[in-house]
C-alpha positions in Angstrom: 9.2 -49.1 55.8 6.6 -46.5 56.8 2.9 -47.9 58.0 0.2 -46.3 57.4 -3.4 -47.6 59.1 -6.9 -47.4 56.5 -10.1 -48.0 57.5 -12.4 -48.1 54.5 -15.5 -50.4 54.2 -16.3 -50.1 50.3 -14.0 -52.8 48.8 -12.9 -51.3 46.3 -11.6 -48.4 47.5 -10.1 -50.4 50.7 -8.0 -52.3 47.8 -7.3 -49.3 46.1 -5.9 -47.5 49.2 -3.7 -50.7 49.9 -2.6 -51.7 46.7 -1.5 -47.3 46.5 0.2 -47.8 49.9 2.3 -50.8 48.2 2.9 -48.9 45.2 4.4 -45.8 47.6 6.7 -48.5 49.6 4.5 -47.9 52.6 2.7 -50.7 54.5 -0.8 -51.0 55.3 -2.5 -52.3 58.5 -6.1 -52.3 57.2 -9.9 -52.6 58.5 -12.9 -52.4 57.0 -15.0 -52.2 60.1 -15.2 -49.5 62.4 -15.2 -52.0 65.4 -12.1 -54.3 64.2 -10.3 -50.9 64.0 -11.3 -50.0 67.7 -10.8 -53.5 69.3 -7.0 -53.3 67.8 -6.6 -49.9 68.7 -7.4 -51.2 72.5 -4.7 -53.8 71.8 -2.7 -52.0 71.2 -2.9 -50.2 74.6 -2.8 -53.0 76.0 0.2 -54.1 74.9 -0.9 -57.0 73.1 0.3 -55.7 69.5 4.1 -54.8 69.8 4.9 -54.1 65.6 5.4 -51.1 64.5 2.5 -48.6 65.0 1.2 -46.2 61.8 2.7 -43.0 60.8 -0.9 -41.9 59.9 -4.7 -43.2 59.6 -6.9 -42.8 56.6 -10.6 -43.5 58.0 -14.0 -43.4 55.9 -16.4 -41.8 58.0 -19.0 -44.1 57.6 -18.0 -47.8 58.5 -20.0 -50.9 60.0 -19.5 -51.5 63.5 -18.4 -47.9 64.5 -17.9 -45.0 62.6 -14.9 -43.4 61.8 -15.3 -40.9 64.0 -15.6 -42.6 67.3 -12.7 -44.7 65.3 -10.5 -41.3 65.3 -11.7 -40.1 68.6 -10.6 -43.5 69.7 -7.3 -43.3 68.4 -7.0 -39.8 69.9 -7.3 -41.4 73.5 -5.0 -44.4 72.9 -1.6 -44.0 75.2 0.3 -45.4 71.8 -1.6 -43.6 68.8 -3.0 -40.3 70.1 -0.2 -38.0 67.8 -0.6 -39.6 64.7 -2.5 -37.4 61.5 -6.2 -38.5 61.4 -7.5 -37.8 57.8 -10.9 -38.4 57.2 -12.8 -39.4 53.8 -16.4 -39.2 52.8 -18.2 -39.4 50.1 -21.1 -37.4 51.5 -20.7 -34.0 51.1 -20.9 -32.1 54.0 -22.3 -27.8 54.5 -19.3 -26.0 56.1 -20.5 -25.9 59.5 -20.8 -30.1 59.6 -17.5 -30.8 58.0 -16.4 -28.4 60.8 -18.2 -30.7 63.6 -17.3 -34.1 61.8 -13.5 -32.7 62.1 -13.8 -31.5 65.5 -15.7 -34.4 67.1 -12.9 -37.2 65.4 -10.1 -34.5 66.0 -8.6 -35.1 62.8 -6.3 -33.1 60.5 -7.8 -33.6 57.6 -11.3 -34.2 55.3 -10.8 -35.9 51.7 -14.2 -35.9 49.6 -14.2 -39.3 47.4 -13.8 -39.8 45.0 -10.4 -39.9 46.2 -8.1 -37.3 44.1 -5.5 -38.4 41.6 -2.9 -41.0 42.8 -0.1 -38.1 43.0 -2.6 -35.6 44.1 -3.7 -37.7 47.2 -0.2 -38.6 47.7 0.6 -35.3 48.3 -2.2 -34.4 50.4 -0.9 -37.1 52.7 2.7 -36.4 52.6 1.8 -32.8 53.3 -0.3 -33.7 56.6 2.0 -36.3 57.8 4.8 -33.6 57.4 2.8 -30.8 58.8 2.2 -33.3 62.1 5.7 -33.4 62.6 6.2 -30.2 62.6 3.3 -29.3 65.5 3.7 -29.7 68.7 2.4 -33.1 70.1 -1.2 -33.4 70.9 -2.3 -33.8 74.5 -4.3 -36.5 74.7 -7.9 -36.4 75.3 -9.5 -38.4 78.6 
């Protein structure tokens, strides 16, 4: 069974996400603080989680603790996660020129405006990222 990692602070939307992930026969390793998503992430590299690791991350850019762009950036430098597709959801709507930073800064792949698109509209979105990964080379990862 595929894993997939969210990190989504409003409750609603975190059970939402989950309960979608079920629904798709995918499991869910889930945080709703930026900081619980980092302190697994570290680990994780350091060997202290050996189950399987996500296929791809689903962050909120704006989570207690840390946000999810120093969570993405963070799973950009881990030794275990560094290659996996980073898509990135707000519900603050960004001018071009910040979505482009916000992207560039967490290194992700993708940016989802909430509120989230249709269950077989964000499906696809997904599916097309995590395909489109596997498809590029691998990422070097950043020190």
């Amino acid at each position: 069974m595929p894993i997939w990692m969210a990190v989504e602070d409003d409750e609603d939307i975190h059970d939402v996400i989950l309960g979608l992930f079920e629904v798709w026969g995918i499991a869910g390793i889930s945080f709703v603080d930026g900081s619980d998503a980092i302190q697994w992430i570290d680990a994780v590299d350091q060997g202290k989680v050996t189950a399987e690791m996500p296929e791809l991350a689903l962050i909120d850019i704006r989570l207690p603790g840390a946000s999810g762009v120093e969570v993405s950036a963070r799973l950009r430098q881990s030794k275990r996660l560094c290659c996996i597709p980073i898509i990135l959801t707000t519900a603050y709507h960004f001018s071009p020129a910040e979505e482009t930073e916000a992207v560039a800064q967490a290194q992700a792949d993708h940016l989802i405006y909430k509120p989230l698109p249709a269950t077989d509209d964000l499906r696809r979105i997904l599916g097309d990222v995590l395909r489109g990964k596997e498809k590029r080379p691998v990422r070097k990862k950043v020190r």
